[in-house]
N, C-alpha and C positions, 0 to 999 in steps of 0.2 A: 291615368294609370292604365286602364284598359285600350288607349291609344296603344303605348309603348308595350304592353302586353302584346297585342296582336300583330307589331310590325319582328317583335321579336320572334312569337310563333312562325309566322310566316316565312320570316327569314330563315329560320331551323328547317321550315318545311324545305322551303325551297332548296338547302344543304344536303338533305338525305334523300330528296326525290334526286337531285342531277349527281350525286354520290352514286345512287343504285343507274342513274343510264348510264354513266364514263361504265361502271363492273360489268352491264350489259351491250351495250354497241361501240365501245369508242375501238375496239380492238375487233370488230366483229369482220371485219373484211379477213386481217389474218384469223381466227378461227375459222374460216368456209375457205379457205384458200390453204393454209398450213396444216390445218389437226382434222378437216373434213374434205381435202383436195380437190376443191372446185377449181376449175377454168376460170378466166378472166369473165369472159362470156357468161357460165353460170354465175358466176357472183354478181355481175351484173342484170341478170335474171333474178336473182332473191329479194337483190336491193328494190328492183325495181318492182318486184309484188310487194315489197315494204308500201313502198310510198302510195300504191293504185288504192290500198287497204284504208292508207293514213288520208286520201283522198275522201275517198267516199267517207269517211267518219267526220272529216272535218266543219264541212257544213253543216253536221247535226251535232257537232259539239257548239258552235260559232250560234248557233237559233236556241240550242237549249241552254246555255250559258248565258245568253242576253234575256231568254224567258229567265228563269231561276233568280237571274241579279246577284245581289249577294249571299244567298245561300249557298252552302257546300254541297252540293250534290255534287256536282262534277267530281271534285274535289275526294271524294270519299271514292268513288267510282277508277281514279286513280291508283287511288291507295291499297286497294286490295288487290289491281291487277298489278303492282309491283311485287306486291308480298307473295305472288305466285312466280315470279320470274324464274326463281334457281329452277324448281319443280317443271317448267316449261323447257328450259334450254336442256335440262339433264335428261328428261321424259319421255320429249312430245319431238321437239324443234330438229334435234342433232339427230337421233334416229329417223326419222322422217324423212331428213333431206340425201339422206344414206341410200335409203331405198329405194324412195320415188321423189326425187327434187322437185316437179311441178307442186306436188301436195307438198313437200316439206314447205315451199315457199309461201304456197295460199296460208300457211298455218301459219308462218311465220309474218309474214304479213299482214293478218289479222290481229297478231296479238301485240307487233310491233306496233304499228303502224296507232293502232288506237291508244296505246299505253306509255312510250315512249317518244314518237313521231307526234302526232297531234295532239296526243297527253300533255306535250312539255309547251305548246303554245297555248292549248287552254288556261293551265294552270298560271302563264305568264301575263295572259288578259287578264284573269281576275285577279292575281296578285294586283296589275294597275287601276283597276276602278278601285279595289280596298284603297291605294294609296290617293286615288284624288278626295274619298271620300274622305279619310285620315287625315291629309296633309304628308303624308312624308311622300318620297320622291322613289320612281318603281325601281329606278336604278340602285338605290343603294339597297334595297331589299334584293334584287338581282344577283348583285355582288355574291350573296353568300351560296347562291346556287354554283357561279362562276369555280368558288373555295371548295363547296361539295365536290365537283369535276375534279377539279386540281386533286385534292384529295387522296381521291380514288385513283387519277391516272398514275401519281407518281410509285405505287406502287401494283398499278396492275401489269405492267408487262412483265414483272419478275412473278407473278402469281399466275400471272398464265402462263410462262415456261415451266413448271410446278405441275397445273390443272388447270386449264380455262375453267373448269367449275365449280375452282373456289371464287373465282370472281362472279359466278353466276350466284353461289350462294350467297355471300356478302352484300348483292343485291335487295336478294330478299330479307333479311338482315334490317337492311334500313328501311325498307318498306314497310314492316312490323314498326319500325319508331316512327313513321307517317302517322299512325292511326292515332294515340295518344295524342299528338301534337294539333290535328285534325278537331281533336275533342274538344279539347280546350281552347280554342278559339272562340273568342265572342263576337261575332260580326252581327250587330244590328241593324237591319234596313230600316228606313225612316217608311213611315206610312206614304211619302210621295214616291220614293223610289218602287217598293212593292208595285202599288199601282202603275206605274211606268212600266214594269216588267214584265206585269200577268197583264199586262194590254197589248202587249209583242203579238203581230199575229205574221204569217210566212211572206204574205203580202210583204209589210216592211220589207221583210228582207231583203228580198227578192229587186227591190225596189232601187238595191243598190248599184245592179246591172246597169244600169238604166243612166249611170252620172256619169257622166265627161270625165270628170276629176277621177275615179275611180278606175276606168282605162288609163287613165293619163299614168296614175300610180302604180298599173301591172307591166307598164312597159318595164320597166329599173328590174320588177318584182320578180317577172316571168322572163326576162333575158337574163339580167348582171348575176343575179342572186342566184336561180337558177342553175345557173352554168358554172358558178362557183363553187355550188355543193356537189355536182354533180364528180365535179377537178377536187371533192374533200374526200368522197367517201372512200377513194383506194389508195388514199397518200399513205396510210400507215404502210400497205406492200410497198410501194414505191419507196420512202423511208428506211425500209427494214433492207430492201436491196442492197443498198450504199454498205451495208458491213459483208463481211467474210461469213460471219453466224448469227443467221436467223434471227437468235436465242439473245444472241445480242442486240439487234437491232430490234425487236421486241422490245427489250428492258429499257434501249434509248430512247424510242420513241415516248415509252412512259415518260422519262424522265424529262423529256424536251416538254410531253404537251403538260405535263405539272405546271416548269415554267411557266409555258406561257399563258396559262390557266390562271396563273396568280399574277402577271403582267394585267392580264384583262380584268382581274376582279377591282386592282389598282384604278384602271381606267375607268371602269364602272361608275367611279368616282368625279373622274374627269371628265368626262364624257358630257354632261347637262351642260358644265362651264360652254363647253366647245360648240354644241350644239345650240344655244341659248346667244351664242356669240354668232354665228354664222346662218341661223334657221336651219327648219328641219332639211327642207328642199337641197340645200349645198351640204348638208349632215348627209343623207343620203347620196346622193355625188360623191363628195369626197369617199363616202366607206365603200361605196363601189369601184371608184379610184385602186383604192389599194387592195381590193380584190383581182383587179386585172396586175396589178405589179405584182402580186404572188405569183397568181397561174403563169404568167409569161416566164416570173425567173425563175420557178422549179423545170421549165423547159429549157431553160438557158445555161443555168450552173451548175455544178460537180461536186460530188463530194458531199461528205455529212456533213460539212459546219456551212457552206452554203447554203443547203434544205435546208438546215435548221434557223437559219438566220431569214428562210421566205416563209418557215413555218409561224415563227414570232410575229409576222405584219397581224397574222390575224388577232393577237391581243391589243393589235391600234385600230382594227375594222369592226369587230363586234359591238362593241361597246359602242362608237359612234352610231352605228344602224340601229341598231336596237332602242337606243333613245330617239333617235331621229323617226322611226316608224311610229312610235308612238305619238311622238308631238306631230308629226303629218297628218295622223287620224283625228287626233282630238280638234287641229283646225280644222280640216276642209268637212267633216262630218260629225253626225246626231252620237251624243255622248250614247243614250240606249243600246245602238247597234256595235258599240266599240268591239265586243265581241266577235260580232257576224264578220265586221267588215277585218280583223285581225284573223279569225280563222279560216274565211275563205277569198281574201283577198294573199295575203301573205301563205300562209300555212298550206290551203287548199292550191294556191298559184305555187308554190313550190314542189308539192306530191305530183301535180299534173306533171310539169316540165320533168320533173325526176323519174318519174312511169315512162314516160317514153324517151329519154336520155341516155339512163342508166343503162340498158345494153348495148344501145348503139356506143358508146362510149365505153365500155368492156370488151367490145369487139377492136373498138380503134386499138386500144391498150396492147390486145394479141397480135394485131397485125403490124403494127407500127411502132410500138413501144410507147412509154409513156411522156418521156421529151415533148417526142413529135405532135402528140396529141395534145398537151398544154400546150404549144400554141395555135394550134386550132383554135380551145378553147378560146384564151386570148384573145384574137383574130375576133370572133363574133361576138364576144362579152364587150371589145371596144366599141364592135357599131352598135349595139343594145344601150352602152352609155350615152352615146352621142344622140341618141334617139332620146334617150329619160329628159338631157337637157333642155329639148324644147316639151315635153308630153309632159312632165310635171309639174306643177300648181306653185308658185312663189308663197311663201310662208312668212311670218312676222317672223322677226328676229328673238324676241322676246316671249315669251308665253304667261302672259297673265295669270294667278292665282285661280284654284279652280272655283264654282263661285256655290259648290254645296261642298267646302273644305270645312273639317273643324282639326285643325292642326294643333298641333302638340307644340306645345313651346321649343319642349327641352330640344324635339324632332328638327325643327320649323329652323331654331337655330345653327343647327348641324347640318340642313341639309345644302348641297353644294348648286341645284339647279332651279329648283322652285317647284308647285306642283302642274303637273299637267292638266289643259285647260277641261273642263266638265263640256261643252259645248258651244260650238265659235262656226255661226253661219251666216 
């Protein structure tokens, strides 16, 4: 009972945390571009104090997350910087960037970058130890984050043609039902685990520089992945372009990324099968595969049912990567560090490439338009693939049960991939 207790908390978490980030950033390029008229180039400057902020935080989320174990500190530490979001964007954020944008953006940077940016990958590491511990599978806990997103998107763009700050309030909104949710979780660490945790010292960490494999794994990380978010974070302008009115293409875009928000939460599903069938290594491959088949053909085709038909790949790419990163971790490296090497391999490898991307890549946008510069992107997200091919580590096909699981029947026989492994060196 207290298994399916905590996968369902968890999963509720997971629902109202990525509910309050779709009301907070999924539209955040047009608010700094539409209602606060930024340049391509300044947005590209905000974003990219986003991620320098979400950098620096992520390695001490990634060490203090593997110190703690199963404990909610983090977790709580989350939750009240979302319950402050509306009071931030209304306050702090938008006035700020009005008057002196370097300062609007350190501020916004900070509060992004730790609360939403490396907030959503800590929170996604320990959702997965909870789940090897438990027995259920992280994906389908995942899923409901995917439905919180959806959720929110398919009616945010008609609430930001209204008020972009209703959707900042309704953030905070669900950040208030984080807390409860938060409370009532019972995660007990085993007296082994504890000890494993409070014997974390920076050393280990650090120790991870140091592995073949772990270069091998930032090739894919810090090119393909990289350069994909970088070609994500202005699609909604580019998007919103394709109509006559704004105001329209605002409300479509909501309406597209609902779709395919609940495409991916579906996949969420599928995803283990596929991953489990192929290993993580060609799991990875393939979802960077169809990362370059976006970027190239939002450069290539016309028209909103085109975009919207390159915008949907990404409910076939997420879901694969996302289980694939995980089962790559848990082979080639120490289950204890699962954190370190998820927050500053992934998370912290993605803020880096994005700090220094994101204007250059805002500048391309102004001078060239946006076509031209998807396939640029393209162009070098291909020889970054071809590079992962040989730099990354061949994986089992299969993922062995985790071997400190106590799974839940009811879970065990629902679930579609199996649990991810505890430790495989």
């Amino acid at each position: 009972m207290a298994i399916r207790k905590n996968y369902a908390l968890l999963s509720a978490f997971l629902f109202f945390y990525f509910f309050a980030q779709a009301m907070s950033i999924s539209l955040l390029a047009l608010w700094l571009k539409r209602t606060l008229g930024l340049s391509g180039a300044e947005t590209g400057v905000v974003f990219a104090a986003n991620f320098i902020f979400a950098m620096i935080s992520q390695p001490l989320y990634g060490f203090v997350s593997d110190k703690v174990g199963l404990r909610k500190t983090v977790l709580w530490l989350i939750s009240v910087l979302v319950v402050l979001s509306g009071a931030f964007f209304a306050f702090v954020y938008g006035p700020l960037l009005k008057t002196n944008l370097l300062l609007g953006a350190i501020a916004g940077g900070a509060y992004l970058g730790v609360t939403f940016i490396a907030g959503s990958y800590a929170l996604e590491s320990f959702v997965d130890r909870v789940g090897r511990k438990y027995g259920f599978e992280y994906s389908r806990a995942r899923l409901w984050g995917s439905l919180g997103f959806a959720a929110a998107a398919f009616f945010s763009g008609r609430l930001f043609n209204l008020d972009p700050l209703y959707n900042f309030a309704l953030a905070s909104c669900a950040g208030l039902v984080l807390l409860p949710l938060l409370a009532f979780a019972k995660i007990e660490p085993s007296a082994d685990e504890r000890e494993s945790s409070s014997a974390l010292k920076a050393t280990d960490a650090m120790a991870i520089f140091k592995l073949p494999k772990f270069w091998g794994f930032m090739v894919l990380i810090l090119g393909v992945t990289n350069l994909y978010l970088v070609y994500d974070q202005q699609f909604p302008a580019f998007y919103a372009s394709h109509f006559a009115d704004p105001k329209q293409g605002a409300a479509m875009f909501g309406y597209l990324n609902s779709a395919q928000i609940f495409l991916e939460a579906g996949m969420l599903f599928v995803a283990p099968f596929v991953v489990n069938r192929i290993g993580a290594k060609n799991g990875l491959l393939l979802a960077a595969a169809i990362m370059i088949v976006r970027i190239a053909g939002s450069g290539l085709v016309h028209g909103p049912v085109p975009i919207s038909a390159m915008k949907m790949l990404h409910s076939l790419e997420l879901p694969i990567l996302v289980v694939s990163i995980f089962r790559y971790i848990a082979f080639h490296f120490e289950n204890r560090l699962a954190s370190t090497l998820y927050l500053v391999g992934v998370s912290f490898g993605h803020s880096l490439g994005l700090a220094i991307l994101s204007p250059i890549v805002g500048k391309s946008y102004d001078l060239i338009g946006f076509p031209s510069t998807y396939l640029l992107i393209a162009l070098f997200a291909a020889a970054f693939w071809v590079a992962s091919v040989f730099a990354l580590s061949p994986t089992p096909r299969e993922a062995p049960p985790a071997k400190d699981a106590e799974p839940d029947p009811a879970l065990a026989q629902a679930d579609l991939g199996g649990g991810d492994v505890a430790k495989v060196n």
